[in-house]
mmCIF file as gemmi writes it, N, C-alpha and C atoms, coordinates in Angstrom:
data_model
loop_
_atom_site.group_PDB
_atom_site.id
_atom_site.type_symbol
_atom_site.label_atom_id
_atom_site.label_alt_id
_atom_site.label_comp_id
_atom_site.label_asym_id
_atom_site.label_entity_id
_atom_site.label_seq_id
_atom_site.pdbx_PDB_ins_code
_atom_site.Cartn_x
_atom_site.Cartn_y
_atom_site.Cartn_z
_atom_site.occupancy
_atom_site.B_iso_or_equiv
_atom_site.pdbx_formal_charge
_atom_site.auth_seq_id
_atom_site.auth_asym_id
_atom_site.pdbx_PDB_model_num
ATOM 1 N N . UNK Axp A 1 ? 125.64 122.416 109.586 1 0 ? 1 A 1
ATOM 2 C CA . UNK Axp A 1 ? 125.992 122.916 108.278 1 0 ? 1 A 1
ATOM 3 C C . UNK Axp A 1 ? 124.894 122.517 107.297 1 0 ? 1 A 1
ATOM 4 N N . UNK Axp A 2 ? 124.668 123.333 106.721 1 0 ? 2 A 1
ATOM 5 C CA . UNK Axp A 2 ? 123.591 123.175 105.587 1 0 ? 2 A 1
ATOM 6 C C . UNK Axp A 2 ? 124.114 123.211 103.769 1 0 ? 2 A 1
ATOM 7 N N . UNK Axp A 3 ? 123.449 122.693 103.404 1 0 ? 3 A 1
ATOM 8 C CA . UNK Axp A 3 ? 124.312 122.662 101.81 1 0 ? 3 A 1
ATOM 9 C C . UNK Axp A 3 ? 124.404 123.303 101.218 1 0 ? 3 A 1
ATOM 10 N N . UNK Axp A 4 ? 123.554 124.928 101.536 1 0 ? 4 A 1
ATOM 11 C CA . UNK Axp A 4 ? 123.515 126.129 100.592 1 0 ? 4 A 1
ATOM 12 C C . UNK Axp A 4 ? 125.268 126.893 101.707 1 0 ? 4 A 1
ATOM 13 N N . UNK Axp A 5 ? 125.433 126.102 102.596 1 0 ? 5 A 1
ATOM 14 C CA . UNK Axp A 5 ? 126.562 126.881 103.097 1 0 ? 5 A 1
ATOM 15 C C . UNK Axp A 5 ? 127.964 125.989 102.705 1 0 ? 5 A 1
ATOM 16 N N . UNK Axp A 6 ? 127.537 124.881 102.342 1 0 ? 6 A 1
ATOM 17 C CA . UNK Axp A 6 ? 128.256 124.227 101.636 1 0 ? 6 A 1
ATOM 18 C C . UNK Axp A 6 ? 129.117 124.594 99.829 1 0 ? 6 A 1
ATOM 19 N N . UNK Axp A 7 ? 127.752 125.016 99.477 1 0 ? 7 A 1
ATOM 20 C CA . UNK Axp A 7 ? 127.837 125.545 98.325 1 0 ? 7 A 1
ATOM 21 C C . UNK Axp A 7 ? 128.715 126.592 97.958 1 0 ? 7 A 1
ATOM 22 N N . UNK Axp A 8 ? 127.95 127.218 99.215 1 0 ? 8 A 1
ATOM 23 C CA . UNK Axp A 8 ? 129.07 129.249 99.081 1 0 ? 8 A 1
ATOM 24 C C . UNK Axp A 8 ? 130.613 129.166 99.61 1 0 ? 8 A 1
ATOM 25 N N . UNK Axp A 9 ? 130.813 128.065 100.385 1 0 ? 9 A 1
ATOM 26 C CA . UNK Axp A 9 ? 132.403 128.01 100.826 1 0 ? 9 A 1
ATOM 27 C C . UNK Axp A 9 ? 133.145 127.364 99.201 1 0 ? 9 A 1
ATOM 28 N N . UNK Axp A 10 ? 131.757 126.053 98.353 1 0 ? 10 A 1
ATOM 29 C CA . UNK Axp A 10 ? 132.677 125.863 97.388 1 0 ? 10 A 1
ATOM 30 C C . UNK Axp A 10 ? 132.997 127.022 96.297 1 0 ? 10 A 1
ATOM 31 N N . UNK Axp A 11 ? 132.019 128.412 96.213 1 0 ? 11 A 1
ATOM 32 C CA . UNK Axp A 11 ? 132.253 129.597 95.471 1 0 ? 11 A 1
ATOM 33 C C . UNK Axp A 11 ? 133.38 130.022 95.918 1 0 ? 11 A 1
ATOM 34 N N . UNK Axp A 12 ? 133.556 130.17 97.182 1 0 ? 12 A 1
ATOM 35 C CA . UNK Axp A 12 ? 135.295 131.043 97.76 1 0 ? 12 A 1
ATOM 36 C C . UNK Axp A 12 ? 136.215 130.512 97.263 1 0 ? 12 A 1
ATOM 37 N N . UNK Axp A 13 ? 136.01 129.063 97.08 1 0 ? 13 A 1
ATOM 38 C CA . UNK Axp A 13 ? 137.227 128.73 96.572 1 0 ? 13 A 1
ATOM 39 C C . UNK Axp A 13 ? 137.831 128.065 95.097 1 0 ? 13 A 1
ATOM 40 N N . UNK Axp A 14 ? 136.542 128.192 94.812 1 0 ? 14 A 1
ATOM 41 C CA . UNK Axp A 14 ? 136.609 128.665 93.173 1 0 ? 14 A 1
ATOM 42 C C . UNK Axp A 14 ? 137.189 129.935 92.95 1 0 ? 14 A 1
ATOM 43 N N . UNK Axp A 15 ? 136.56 130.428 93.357 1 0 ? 15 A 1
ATOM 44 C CA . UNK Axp A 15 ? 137.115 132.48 93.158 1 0 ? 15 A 1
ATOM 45 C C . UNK Axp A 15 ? 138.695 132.453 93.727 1 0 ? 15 A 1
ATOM 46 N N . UNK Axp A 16 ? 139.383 131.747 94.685 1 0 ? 16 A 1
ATOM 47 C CA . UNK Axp A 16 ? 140.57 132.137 94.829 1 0 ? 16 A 1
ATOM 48 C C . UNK Axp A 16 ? 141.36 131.013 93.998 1 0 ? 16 A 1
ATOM 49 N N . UNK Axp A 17 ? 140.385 129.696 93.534 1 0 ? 17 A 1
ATOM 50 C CA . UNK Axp A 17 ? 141.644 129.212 92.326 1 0 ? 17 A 1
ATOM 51 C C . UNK Axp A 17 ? 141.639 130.169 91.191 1 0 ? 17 A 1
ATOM 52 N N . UNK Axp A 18 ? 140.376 130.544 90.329 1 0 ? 18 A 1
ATOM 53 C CA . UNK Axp A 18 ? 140.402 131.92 89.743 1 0 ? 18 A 1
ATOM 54 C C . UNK Axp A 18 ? 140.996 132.77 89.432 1 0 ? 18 A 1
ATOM 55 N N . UNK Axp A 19 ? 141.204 133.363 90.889 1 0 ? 19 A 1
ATOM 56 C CA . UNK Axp A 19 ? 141.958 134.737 90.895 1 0 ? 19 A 1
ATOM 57 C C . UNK Axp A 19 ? 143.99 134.196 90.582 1 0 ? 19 A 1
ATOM 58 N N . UNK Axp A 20 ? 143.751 133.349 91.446 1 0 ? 20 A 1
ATOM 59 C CA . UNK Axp A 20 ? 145.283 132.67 92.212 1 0 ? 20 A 1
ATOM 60 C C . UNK Axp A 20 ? 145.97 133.74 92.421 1 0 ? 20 A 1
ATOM 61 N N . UNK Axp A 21 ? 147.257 133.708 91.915 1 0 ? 21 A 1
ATOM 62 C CA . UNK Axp A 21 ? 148.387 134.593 92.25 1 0 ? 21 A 1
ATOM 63 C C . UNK Axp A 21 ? 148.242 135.828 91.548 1 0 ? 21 A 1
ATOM 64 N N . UNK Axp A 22 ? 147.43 136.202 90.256 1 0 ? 22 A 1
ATOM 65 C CA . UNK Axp A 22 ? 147.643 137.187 89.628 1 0 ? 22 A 1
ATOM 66 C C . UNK Axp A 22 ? 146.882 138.683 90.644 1 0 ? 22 A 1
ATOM 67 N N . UNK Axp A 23 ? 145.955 138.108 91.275 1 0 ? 23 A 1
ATOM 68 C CA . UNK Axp A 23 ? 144.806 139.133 92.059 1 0 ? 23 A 1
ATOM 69 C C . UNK Axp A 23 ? 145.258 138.558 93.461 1 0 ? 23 A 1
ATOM 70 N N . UNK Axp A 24 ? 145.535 137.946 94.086 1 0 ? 24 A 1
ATOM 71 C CA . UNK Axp A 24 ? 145.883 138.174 95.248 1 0 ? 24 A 1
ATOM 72 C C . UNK Axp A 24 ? 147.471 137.359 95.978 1 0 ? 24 A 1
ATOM 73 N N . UNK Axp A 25 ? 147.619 138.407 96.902 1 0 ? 25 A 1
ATOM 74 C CA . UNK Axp A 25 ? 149.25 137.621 97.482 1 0 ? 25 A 1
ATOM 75 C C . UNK Axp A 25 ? 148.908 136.145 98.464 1 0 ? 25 A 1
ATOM 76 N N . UNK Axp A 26 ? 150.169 135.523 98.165 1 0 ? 26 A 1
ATOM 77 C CA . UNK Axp A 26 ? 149.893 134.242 99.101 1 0 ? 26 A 1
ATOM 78 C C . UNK Axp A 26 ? 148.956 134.239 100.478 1 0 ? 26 A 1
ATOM 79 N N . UNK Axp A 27 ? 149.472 134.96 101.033 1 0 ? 27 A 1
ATOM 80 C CA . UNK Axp A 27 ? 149.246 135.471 102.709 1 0 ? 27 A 1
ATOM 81 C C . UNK Axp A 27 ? 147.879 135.709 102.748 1 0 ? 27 A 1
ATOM 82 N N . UNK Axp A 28 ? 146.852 136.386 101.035 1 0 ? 28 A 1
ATOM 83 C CA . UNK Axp A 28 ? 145.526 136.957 101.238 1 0 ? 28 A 1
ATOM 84 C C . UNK Axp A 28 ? 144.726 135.805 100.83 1 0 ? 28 A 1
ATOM 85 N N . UNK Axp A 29 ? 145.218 135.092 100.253 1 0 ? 29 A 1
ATOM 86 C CA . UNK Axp A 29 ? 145.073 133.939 100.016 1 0 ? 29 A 1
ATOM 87 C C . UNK Axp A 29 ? 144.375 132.77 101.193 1 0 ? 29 A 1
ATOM 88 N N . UNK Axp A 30 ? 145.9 133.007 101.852 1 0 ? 30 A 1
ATOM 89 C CA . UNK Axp A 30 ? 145.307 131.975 102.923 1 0 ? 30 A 1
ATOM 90 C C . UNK Axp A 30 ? 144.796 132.343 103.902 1 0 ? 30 A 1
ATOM 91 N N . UNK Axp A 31 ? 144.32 133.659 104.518 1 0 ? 31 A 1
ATOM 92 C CA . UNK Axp A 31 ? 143.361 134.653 105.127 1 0 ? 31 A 1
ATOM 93 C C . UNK Axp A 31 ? 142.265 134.407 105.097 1 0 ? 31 A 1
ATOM 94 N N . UNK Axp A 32 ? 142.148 134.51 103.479 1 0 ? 32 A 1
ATOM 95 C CA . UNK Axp A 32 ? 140.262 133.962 103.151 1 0 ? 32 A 1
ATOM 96 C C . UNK Axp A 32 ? 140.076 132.607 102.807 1 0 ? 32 A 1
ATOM 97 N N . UNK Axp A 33 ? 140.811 131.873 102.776 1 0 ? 33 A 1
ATOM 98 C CA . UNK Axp A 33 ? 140.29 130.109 102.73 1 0 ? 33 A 1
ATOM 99 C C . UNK Axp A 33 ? 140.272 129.763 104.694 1 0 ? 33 A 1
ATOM 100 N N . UNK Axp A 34 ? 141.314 130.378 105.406 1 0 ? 34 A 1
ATOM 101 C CA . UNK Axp A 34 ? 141.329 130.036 106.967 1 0 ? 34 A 1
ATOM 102 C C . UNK Axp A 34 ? 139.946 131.046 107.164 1 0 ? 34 A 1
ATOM 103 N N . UNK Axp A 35 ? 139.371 132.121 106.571 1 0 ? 35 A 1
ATOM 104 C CA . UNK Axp A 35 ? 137.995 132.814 107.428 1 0 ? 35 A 1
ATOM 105 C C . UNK Axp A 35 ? 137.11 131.963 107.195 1 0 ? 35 A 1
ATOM 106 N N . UNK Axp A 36 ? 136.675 131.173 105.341 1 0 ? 36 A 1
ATOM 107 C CA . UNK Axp A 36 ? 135.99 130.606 105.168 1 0 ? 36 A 1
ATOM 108 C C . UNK Axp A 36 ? 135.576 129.198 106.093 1 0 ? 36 A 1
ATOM 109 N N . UNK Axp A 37 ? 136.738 128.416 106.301 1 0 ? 37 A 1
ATOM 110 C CA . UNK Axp A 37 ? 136.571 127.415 107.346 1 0 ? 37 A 1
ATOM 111 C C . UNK Axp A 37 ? 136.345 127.939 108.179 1 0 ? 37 A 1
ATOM 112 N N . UNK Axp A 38 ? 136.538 129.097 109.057 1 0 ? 38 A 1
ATOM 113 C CA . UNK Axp A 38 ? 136.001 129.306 110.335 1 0 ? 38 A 1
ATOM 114 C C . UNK Axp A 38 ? 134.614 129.609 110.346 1 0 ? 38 A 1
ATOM 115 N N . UNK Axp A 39 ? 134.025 130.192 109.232 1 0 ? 39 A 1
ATOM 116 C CA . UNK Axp A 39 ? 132.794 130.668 108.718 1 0 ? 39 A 1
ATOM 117 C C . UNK Axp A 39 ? 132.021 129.169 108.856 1 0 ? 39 A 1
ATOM 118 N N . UNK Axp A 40 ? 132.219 128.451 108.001 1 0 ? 40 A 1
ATOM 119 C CA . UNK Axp A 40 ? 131.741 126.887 107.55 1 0 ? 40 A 1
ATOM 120 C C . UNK Axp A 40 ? 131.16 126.195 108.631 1 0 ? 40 A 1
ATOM 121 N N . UNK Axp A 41 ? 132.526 126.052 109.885 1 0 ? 41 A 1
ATOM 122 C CA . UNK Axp A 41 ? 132.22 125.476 111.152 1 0 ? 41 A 1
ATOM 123 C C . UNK Axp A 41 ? 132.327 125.896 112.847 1 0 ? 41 A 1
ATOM 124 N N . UNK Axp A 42 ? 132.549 127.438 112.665 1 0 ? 42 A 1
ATOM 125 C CA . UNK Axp A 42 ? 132.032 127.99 113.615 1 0 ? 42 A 1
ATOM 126 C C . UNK Axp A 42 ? 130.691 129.052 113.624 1 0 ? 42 A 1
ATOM 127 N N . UNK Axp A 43 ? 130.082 128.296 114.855 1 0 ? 43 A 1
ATOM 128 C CA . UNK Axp A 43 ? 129.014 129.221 115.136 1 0 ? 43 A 1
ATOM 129 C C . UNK Axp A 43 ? 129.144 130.57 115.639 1 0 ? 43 A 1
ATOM 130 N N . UNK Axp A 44 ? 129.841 131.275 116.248 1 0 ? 44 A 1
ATOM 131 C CA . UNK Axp A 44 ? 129.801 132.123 117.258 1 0 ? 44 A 1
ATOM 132 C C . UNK Axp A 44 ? 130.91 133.173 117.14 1 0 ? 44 A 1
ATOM 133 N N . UNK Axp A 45 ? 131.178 134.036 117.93 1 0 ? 45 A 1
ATOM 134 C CA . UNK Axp A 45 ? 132.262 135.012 118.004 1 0 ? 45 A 1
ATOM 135 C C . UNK Axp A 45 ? 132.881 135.12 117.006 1 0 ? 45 A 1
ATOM 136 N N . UNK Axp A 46 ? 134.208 133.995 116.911 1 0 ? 46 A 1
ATOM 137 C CA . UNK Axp A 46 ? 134.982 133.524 115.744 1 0 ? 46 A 1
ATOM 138 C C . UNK Axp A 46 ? 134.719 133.693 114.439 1 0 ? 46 A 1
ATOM 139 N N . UNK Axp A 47 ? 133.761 133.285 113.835 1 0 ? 47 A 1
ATOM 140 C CA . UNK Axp A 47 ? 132.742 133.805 112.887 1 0 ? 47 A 1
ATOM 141 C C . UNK Axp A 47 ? 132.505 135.185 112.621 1 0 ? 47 A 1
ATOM 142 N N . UNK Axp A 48 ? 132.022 136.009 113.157 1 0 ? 48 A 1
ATOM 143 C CA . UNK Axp A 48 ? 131.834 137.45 113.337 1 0 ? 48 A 1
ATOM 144 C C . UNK Axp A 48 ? 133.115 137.74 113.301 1 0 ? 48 A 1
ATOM 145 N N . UNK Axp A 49 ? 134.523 137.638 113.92 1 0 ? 49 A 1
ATOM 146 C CA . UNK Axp A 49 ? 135.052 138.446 113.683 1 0 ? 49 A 1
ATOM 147 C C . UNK Axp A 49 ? 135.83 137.906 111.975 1 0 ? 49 A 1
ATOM 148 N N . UNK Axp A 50 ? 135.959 137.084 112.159 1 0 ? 50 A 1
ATOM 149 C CA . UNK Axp A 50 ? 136.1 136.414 110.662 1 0 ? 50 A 1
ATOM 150 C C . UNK Axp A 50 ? 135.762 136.792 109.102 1 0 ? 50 A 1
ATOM 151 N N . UNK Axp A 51 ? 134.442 137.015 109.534 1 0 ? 51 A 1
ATOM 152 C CA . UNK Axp A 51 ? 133.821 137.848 108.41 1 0 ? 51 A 1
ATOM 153 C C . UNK Axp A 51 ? 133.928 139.399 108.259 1 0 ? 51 A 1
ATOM 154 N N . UNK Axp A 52 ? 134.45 140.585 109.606 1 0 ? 52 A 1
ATOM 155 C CA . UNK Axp A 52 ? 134.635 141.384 109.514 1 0 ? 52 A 1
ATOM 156 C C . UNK Axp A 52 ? 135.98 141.788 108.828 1 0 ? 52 A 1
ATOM 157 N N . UNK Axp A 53 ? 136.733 140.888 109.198 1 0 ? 53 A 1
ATOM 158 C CA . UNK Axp A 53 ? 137.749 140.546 108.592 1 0 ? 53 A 1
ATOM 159 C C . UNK Axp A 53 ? 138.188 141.127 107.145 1 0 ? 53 A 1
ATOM 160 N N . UNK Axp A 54 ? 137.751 139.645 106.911 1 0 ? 54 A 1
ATOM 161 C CA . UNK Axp A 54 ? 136.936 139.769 105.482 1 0 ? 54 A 1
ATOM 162 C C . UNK Axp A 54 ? 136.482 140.841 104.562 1 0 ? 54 A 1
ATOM 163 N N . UNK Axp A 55 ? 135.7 141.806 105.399 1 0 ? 55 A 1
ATOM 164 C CA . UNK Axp A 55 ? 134.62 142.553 104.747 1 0 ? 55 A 1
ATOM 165 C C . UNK Axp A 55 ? 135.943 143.781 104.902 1 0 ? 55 A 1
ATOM 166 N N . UNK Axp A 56 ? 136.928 143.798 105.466 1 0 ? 56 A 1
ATOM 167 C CA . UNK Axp A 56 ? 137.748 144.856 105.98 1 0 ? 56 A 1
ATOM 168 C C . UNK Axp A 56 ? 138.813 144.257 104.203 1 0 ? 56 A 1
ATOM 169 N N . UNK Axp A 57 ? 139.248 143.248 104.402 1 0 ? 57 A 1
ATOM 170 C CA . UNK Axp A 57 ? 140.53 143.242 103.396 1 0 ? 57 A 1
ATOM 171 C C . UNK Axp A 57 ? 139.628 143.356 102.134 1 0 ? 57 A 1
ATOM 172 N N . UNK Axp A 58 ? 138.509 142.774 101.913 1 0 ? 58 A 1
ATOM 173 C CA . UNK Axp A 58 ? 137.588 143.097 100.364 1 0 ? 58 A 1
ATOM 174 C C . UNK Axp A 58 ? 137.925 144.926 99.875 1 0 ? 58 A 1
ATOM 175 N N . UNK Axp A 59 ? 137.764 145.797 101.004 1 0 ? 59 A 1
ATOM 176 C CA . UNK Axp A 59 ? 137.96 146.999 101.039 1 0 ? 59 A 1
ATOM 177 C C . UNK Axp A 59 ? 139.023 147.529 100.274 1 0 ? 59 A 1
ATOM 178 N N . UNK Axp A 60 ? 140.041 146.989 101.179 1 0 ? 60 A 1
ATOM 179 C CA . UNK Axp A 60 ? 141.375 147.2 100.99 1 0 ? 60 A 1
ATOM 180 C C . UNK Axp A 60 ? 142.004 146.767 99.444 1 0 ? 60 A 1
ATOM 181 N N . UNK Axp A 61 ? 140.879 145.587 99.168 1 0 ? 61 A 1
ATOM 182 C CA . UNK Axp A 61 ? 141.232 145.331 97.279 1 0 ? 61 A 1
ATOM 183 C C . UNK Axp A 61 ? 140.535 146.676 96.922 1 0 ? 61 A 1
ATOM 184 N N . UNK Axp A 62 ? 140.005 146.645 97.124 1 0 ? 62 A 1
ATOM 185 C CA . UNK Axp A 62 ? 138.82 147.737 96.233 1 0 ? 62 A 1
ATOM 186 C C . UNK Axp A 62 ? 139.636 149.039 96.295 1 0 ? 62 A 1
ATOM 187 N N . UNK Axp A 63 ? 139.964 149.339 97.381 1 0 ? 63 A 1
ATOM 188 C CA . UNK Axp A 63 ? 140.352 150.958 97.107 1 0 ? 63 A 1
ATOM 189 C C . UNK Axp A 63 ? 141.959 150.736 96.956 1 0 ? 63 A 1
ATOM 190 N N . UNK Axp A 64 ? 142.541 149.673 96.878 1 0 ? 64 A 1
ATOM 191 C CA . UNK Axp A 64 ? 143.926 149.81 96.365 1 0 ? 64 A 1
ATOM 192 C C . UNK Axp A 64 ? 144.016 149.648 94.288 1 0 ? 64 A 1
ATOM 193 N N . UNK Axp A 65 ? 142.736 149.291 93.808 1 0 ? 65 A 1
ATOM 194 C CA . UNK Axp A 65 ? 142.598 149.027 92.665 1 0 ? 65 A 1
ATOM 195 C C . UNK Axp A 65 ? 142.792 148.062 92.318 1 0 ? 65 A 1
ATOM 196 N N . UNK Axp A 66 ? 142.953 146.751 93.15 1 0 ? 66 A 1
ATOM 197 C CA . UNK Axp A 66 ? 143.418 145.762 92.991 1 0 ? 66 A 1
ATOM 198 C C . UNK Axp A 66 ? 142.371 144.726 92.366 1 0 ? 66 A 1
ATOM 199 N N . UNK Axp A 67 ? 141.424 145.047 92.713 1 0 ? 67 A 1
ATOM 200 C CA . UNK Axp A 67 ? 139.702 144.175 92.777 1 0 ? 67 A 1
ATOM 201 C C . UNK Axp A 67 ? 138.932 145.523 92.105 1 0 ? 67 A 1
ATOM 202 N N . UNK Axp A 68 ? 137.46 144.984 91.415 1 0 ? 68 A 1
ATOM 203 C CA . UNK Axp A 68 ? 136.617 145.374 91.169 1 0 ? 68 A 1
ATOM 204 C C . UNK Axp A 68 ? 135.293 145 92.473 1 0 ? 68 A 1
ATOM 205 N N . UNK Axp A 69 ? 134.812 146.181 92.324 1 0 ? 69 A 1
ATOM 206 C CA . UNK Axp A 69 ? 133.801 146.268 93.338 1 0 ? 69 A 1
ATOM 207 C C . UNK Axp A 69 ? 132.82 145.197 93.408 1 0 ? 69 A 1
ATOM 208 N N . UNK Axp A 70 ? 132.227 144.637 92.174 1 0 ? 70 A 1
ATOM 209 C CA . UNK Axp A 70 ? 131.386 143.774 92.33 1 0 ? 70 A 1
ATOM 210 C C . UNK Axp A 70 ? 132.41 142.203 92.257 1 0 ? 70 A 1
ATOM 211 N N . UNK Axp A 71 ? 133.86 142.236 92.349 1 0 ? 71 A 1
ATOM 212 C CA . UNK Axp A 71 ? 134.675 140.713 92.926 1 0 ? 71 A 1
ATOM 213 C C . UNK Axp A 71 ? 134.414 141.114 93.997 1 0 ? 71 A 1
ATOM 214 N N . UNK Axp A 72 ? 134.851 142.411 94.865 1 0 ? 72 A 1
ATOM 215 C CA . UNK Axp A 72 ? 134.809 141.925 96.507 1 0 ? 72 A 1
ATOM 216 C C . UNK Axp A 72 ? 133.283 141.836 96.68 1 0 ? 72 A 1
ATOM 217 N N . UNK Axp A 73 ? 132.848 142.397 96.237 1 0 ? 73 A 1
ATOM 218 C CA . UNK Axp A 73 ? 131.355 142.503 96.786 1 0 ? 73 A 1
ATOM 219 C C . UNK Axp A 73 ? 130.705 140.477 96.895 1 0 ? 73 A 1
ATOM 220 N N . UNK Axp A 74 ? 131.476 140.278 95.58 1 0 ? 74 A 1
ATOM 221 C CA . UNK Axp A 74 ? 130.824 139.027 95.42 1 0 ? 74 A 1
ATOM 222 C C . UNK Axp A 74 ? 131.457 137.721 96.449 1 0 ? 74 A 1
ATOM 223 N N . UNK Axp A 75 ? 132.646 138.195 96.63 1 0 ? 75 A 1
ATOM 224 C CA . UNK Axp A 75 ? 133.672 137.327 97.437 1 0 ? 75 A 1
ATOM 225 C C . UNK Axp A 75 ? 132.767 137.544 99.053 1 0 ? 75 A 1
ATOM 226 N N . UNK Axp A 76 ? 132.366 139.106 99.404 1 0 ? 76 A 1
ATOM 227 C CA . UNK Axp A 76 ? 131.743 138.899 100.711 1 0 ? 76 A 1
ATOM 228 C C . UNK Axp A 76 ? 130.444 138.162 101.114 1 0 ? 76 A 1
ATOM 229 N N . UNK Axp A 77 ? 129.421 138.312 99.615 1 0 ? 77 A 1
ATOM 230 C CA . UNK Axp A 77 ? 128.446 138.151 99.747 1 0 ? 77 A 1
ATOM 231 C C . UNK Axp A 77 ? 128.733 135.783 99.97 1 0 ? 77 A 1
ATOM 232 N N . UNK Axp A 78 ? 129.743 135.478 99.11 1 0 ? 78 A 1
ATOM 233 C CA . UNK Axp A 78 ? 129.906 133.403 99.292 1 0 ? 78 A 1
ATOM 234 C C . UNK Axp A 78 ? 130.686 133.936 100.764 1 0 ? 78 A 1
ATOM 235 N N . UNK Axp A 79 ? 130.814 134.685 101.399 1 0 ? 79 A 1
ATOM 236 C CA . UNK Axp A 79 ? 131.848 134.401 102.79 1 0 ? 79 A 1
ATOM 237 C C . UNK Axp A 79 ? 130.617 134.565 103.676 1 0 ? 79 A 1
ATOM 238 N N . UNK Axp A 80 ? 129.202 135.138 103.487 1 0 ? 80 A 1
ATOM 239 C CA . UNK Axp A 80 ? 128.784 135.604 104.459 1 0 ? 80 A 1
ATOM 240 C C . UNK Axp A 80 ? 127.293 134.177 104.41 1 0 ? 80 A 1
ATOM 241 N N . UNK Axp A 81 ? 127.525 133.661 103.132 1 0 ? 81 A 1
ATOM 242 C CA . UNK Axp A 81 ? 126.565 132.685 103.018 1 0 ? 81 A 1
ATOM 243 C C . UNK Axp A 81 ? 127.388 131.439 103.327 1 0 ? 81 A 1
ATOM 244 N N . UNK Axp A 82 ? 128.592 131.784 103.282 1 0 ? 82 A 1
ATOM 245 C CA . UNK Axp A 82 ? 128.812 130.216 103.92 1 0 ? 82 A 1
ATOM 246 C C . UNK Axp A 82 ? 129.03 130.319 105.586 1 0 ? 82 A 1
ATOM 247 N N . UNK Axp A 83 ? 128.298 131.523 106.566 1 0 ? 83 A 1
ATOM 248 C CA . UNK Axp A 83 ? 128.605 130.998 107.745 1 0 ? 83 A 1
ATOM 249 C C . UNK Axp A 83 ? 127.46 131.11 108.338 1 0 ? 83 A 1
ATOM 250 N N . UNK Axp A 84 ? 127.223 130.836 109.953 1 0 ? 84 A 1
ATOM 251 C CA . UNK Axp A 84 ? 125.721 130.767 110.358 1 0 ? 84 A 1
ATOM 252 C C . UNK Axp A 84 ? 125.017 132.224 110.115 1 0 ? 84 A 1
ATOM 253 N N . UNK Axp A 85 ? 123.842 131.992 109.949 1 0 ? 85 A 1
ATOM 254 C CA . UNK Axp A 85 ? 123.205 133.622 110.125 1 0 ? 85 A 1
ATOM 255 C C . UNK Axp A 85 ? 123.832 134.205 111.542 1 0 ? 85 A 1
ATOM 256 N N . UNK Axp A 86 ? 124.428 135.252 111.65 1 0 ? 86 A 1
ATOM 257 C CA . UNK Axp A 86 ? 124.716 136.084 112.759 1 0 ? 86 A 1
ATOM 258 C C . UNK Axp A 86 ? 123.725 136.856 113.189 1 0 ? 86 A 1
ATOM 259 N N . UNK Axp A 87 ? 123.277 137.143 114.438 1 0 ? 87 A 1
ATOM 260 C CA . UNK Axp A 87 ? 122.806 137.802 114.708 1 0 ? 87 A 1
ATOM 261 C C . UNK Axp A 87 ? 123.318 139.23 115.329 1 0 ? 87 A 1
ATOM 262 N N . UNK Axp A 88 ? 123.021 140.351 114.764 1 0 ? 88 A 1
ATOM 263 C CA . UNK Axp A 88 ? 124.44 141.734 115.863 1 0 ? 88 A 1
ATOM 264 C C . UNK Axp A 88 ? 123.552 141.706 116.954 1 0 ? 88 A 1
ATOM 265 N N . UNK Axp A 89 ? 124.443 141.943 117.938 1 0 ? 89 A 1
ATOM 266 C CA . UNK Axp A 89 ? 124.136 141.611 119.169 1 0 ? 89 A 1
ATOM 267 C C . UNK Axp A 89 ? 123.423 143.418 119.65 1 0 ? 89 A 1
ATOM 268 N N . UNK Axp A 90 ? 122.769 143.58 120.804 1 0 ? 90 A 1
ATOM 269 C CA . UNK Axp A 90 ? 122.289 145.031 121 1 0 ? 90 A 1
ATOM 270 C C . UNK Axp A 90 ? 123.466 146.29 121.131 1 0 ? 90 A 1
């Protein structure tokens, strides 16, 4: 773990004390603080799908009107810096 990935897990969770209950439900809540830890301290698989995750429910704010494009955008961009660089596989 490195401290700039340190940093971006402490942005996620700034942004969901932030938001709290008014912008998101309990359940989405604890979705993206459990991806972020998996992000934080897994290397591999877990991670990837974690962040797709992620990049899938950011969506789902966005086109339900729930979120502004540049919150999810910004929420993916601290989820994707707090986990290892991924590489896509061939």
């Amino acid at each position: 773990m490195t401290s700039e990935r340190a940093n971006a897990y402490s942005r996620v969770m700034a942004t969901l004390a932030e938001l709290g209950p008014a912008k998101l439900l309990p359940a989405e809540r604890d979705e993206i603080r459990a991806a972020a830890d998996v992000l934080l301290f897994d290397e591999g698989s877990e991670a990837e799908r974690s962040l797709a995750e992620m990049q899938a429910l950011a969506r789902q704010l966005v086109d339900s009107g729930r979120w502004l494009g540049e919150t999810a955008d910004g929420l993916v961009a601290d989820l994707e810096a707090t986990g290892p660089v991924l590489v896509p596989l061939p």
